[in-house]
C-alpha positions as CSV (number, residue, x, y, z in Angstrom):
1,X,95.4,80.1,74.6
2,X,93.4,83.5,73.2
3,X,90.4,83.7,75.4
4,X,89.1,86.7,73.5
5,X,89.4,84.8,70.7
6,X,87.3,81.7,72.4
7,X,84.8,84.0,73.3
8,X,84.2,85.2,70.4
9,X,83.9,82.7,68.1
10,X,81.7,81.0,71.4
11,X,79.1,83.9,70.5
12,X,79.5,83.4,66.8
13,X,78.3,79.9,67.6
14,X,75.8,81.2,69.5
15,X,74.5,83.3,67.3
16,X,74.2,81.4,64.4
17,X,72.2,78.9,66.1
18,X,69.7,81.3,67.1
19,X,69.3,82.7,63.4
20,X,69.1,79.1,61.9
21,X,65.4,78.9,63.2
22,X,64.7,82.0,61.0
23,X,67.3,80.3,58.1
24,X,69.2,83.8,58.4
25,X,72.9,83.8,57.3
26,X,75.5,85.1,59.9
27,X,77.9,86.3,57.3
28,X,81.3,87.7,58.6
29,X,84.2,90.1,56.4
30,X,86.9,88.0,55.2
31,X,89.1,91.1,54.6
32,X,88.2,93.7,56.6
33,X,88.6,97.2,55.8
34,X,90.1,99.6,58.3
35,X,86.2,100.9,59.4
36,X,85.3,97.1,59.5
37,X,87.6,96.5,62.2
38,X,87.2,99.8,64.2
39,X,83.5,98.7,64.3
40,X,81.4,95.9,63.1
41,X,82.3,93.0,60.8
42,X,79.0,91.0,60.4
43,X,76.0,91.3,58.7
44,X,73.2,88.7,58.2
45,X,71.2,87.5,54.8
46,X,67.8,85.9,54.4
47,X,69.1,82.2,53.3
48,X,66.1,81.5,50.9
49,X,66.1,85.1,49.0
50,X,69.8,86.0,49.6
51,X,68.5,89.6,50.9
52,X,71.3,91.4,53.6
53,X,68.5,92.0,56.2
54,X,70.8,93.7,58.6
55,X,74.3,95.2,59.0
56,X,74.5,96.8,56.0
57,X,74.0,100.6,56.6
58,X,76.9,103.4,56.0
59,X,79.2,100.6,55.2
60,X,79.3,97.0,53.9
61,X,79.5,94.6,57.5
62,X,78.4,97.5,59.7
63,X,77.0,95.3,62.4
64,X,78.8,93.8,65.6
65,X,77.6,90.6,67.4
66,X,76.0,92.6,69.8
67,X,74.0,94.6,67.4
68,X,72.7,91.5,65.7
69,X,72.0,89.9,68.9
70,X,69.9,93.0,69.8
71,X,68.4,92.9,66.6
72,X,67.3,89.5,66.7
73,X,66.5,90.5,70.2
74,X,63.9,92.6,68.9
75,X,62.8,90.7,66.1
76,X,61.9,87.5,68.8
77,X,59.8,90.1,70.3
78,X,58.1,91.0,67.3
79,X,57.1,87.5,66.8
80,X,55.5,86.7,70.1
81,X,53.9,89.8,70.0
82,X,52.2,88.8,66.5
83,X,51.3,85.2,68.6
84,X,49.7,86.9,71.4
């Protein structure tokens, strides 16, 4: 059994739950390029106007799990903020 693996598709999960309530796309490369793999692999895309939002700078999937869980981090924040 992979652990690594487990874990990581346990944080995709993860992940994707938490952009649902914001109906953002977790998309991840199918065939990575060479940069892709060194760093990155995701990137996420506003489901109703098909926009990349995130994880799309320098490179096509530029983003890792933990930079898009930082960046929701931060947009959650941003949110509460406007509530308050």
């Amino acid at each position: 059994m992979n652990f690594r693996k487990d874990s990581t598709q346990s944080a995709e999960r993860r992940t994707k739950r938490r952009l649902a309530k914001y109906l953002i796309d977790l998309l991840k490369a199918q065939k990575p390029s060479s940069q892709v793999k060194a760093h990155g692999g995701y990137k996420l895309r506003d489901a109703r106007s098909g926009k990349i939002v995130f994880g799309d700078k320098g490179y096509e999937f530029s983003a890792t799990l933990e930079d898009i869980e930082a960046w929701l981090d931060e947009e959650e924040a941003k949110l509460h903020a406007q509530k308050d």
